[in-house]
C-alpha positions as CSV (number, residue, x, y, z in Angstrom):
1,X,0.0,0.0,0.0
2,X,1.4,3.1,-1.1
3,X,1.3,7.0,1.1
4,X,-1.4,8.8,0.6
5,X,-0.2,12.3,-0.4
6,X,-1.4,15.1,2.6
7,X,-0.3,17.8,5.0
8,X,-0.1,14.3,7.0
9,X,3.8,13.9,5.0
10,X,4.6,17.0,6.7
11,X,3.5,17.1,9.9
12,X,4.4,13.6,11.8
13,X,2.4,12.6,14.7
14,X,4.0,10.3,17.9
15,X,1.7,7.5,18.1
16,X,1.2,4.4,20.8
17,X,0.0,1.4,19.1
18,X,-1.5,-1.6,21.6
19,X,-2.1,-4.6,20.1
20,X,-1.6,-7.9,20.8
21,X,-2.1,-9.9,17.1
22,X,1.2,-9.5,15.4
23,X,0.6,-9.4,12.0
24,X,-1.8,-6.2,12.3
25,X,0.5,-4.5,14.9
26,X,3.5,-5.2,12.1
27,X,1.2,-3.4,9.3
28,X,0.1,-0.8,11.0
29,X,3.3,0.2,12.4
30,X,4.6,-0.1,8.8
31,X,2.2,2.1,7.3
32,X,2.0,4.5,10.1
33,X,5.9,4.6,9.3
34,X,5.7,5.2,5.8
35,X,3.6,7.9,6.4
36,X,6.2,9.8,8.3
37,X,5.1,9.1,11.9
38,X,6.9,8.2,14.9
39,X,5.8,4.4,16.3
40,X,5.7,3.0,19.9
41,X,4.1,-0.2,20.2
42,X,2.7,-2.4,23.1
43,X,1.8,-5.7,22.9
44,X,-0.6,-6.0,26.2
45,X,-2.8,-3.5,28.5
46,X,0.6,-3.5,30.8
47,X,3.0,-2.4,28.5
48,X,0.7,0.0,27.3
49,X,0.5,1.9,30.8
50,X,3.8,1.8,30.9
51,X,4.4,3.5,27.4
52,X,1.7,6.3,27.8
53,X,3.4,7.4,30.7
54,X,6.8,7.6,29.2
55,X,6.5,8.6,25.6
56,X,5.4,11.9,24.6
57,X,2.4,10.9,22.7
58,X,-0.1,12.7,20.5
59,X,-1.8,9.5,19.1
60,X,-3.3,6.1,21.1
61,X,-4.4,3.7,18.7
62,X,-4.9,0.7,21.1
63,X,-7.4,-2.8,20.7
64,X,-9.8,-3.6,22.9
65,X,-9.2,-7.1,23.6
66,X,-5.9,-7.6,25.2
67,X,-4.2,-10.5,26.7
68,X,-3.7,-8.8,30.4
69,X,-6.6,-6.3,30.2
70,X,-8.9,-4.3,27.4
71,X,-8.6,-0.8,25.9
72,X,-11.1,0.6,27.7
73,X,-9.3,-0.5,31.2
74,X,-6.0,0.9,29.6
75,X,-8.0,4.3,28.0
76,X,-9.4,4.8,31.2
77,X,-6.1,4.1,33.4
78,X,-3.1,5.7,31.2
79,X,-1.6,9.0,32.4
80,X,-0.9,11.2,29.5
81,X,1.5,14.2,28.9
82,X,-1.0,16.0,27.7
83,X,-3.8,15.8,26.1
84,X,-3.9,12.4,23.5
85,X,-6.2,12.1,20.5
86,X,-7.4,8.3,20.9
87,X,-8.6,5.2,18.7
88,X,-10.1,2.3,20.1
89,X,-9.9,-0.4,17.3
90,X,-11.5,-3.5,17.6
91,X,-13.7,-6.4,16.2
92,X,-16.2,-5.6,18.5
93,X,-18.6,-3.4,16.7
94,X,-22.5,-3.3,18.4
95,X,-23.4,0.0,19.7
96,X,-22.7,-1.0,23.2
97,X,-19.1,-1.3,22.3
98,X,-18.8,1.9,20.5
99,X,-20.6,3.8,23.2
100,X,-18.1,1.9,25.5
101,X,-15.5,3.1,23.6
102,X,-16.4,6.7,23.8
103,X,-17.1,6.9,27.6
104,X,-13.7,5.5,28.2
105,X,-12.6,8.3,26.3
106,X,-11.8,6.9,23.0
107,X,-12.2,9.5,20.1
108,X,-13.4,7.4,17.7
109,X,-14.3,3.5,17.7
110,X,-12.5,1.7,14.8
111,X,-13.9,-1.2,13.8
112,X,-11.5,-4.6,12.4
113,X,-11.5,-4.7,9.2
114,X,-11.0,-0.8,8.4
115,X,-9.9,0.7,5.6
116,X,-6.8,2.9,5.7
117,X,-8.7,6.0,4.4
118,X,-11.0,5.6,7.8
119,X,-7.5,6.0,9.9
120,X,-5.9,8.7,7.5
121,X,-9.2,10.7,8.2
122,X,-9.0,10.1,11.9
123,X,-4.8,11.2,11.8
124,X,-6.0,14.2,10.1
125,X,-8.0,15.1,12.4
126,X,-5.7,14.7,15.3
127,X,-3.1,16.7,13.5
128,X,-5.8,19.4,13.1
129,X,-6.5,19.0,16.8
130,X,-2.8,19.2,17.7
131,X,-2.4,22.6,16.1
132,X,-5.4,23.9,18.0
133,X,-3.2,23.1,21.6
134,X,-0.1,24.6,20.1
């Protein structure tokens, strides 16, 4: 898959992704890559908590189903630098779970399989928030 061309090629965003199946983690942390963007990633809810509180983040992209945890316990539990524009993505996709999603304090509710268009529009808009807080 190639870049999409956007303001997202100059402005790169620091993003957490937590997931736990390897394969996705692998292609989203490529794509997020070749799109210019700095990647942490976390493998469980743990390593996750651990990773918010270090890294300087302006992105959480993070699963819901975890080995050690969910998304929403981790959304809900992370202590942030500041502010952090957030993306629960998951398989789970009734209304419960999106409204879940939210009150945990998820941005949006990203539901498995996505296309990358959904997550470019969602970047752009955390870029767009970012400027706002500078």
């Amino acid at each position: 898959m190639s870049a999409p061309t956007s303001s997202r090629q100059n402005e790169s965003l620091r993003i957490l992704i937590v997931e736990n199946h390897s394969d996705t983690l692998r292609y989203l942390q490529m794509y997020l890559e070749q799109l210019g963007h700095k990647i942490d990633v976390a493998k469980t809810m743990h390593e996750g908590l651990a990773a918010a509180q270090t890294a300087d983040l302006d992105v959480l992209i993070s699963d819901i189903g975890l080995p050690d945890g969910d998304g929403w316990e981790l959304m809900r539990s992370a202590e942030f630098k500041h502010p952090v524009y957030a993306i629960a993505m998951s398989g789970y996709g009734m209304e419960a779970d999106r409204a879940k999603s939210i009150k945990a304090g998820f941005k949006h509710h990203l539901l498995k399989p996505f296309l990358p268009d959904e997550l470019n529009d969602m970047l752009e808009e955390a870029i767009r928030e970012r400027r706002t807080r500078a």
